[in-house]
N, C-alpha and C positions, 0 to 999 in steps of 0.2 A: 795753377788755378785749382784749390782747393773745392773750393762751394761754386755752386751753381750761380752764374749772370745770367740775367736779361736786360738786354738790349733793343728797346721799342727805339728806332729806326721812323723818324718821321719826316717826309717829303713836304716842301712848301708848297701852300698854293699857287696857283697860276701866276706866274707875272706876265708884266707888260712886251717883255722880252722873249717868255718862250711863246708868248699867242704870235707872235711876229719870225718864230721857229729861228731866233736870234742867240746867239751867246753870249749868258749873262753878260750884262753892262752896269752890275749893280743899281738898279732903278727898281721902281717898289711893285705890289702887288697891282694886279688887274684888279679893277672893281669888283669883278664877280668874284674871282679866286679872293679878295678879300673877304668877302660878304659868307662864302660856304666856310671860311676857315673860321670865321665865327660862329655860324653856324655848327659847329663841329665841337664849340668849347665845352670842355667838358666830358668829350668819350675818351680821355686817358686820364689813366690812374695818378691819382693823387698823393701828394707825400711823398715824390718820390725824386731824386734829383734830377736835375735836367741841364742839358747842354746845346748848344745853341751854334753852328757855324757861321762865321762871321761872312753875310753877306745881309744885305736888307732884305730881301723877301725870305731869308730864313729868320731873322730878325722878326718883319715883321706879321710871318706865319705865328710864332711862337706866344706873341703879343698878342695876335686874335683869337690866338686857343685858350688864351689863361694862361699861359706858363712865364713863370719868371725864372730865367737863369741860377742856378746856382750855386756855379762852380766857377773855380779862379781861371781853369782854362777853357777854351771854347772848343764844340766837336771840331773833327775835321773839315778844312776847307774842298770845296768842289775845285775840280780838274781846273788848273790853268789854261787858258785857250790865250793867252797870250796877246798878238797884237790883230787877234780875231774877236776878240770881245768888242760886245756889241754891234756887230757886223750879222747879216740872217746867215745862213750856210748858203742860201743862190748868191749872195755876194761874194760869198769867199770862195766859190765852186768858180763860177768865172775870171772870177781874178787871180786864183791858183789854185785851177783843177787838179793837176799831180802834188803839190802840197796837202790838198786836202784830202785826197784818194789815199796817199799814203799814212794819214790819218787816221783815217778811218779803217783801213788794213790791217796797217802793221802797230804793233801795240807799243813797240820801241820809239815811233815817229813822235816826233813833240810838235805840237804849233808853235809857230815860232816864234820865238821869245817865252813860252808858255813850256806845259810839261807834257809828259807821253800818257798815255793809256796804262804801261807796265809802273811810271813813278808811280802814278794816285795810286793803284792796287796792293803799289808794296808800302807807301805811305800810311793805308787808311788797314791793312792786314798788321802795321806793327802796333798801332795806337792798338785794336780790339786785342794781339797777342799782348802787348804792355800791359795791360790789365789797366787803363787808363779810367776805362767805366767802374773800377772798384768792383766789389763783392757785391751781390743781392740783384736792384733792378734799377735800369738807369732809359731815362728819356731822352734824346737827343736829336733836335731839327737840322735836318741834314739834306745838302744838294744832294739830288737825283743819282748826283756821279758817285756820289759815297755809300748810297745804297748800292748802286753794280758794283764798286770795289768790294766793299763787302762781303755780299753774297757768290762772286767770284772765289775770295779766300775761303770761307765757310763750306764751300762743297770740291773745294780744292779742283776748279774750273781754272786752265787758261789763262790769261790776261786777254788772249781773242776772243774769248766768251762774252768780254766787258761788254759789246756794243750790240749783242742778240737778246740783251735785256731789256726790257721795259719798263720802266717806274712813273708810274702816273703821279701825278699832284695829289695833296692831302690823303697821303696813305701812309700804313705801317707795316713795316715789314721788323717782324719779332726776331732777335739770335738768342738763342739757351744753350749755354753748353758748359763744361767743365772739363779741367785736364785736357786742355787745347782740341776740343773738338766741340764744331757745333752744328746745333739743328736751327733751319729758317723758314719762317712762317710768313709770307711772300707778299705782300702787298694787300692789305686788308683796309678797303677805306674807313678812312677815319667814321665813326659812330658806329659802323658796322660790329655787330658783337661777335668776339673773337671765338 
């Protein structure tokens, strides 16, 4: 990486699935998390390309912001949870407490049928090393999960790091860096001036 990227990192609004503290089931936004993400249209930069991970409330975050897609491929997808999706975590704590303990633990453990903590990390670290965003500055609405893989690779945390992170809904979290090193600018809600 020759010139300098950025990387504006933007989190979906609420869905109907995290207010139910559920693993995504692909189902669309909460009314409110709709309404603030429109709300919001308009506090990112213009002109600029933008990418979009293929689930509907990244979908249809992107939509409420004003952003139209446009690029041939799409950002990284969020963490597989496998044959846990759409299921809350007290349903899946109950019906396979040590499944899910391990989960949440160990960063190698995948949900089942689904991927681990360490895939998406190493997944979503090669797309940012590939140079997949191109040179200059690139937009991209992205699950929650793909900001902690992220910012894990970026300050060269862990893959256990992944789950003492935070990513609220309708925020940006910036990467700038060159010559495989970068700086992160952490979760900045959307209109908030940077």
């Amino acid at each position: 990486m020759n010139q300098t990227r950025r990387v504006l990192l933007v989190t979906p609004a609420l869905s109907v699935a995290q207010r139910r503290a559920a693993f995504d089931d692909g189902g669309p936004l909460d009314p409110v998390g709709a309404a603030q993400a429109r709300a919001a249209a308009g506090s990112l930069p213009g002109g600029v390309p933008v990418l979009v991970s293929p689930s509907v409330r990244c979908e249809e975050t992107a939509a409420a912001l004003g952003l139209a897609s446009v690029a041939a491929l799409p950002a990284p997808a969020g963490l597989d949870a496998g044959r846990w999706r759409g299921r809350t975590l007290d349903e899946v704590g109950a019906a396979e407490p040590e499944a899910l303990g391990r989960w949440l633990t160990d960063p190698e453990a995948a949900a089942p049928g689904g991927e681990s903590v360490a895939q998406v990390c190493a997944r979503v670290a090669r797309w940012l090393a590939d140079g997949e965003p191109g040179a200059g500055r690139l937009i991209a609405v992205v699950e929650p999960d793909v900001v902690r893989a992220a910012v894990v690779h970026a300050v060269g945390a862990p893959a256990a790091a992944f789950w003492r992170l935070d990513v609220a809904p309708l925020t940006v979290t910036e990467f700038s860096g060159r010559l495989g090193r970068w700086n992160v600018g952490i979760g900045r809600p959307l209109g908030a001036t940077p």
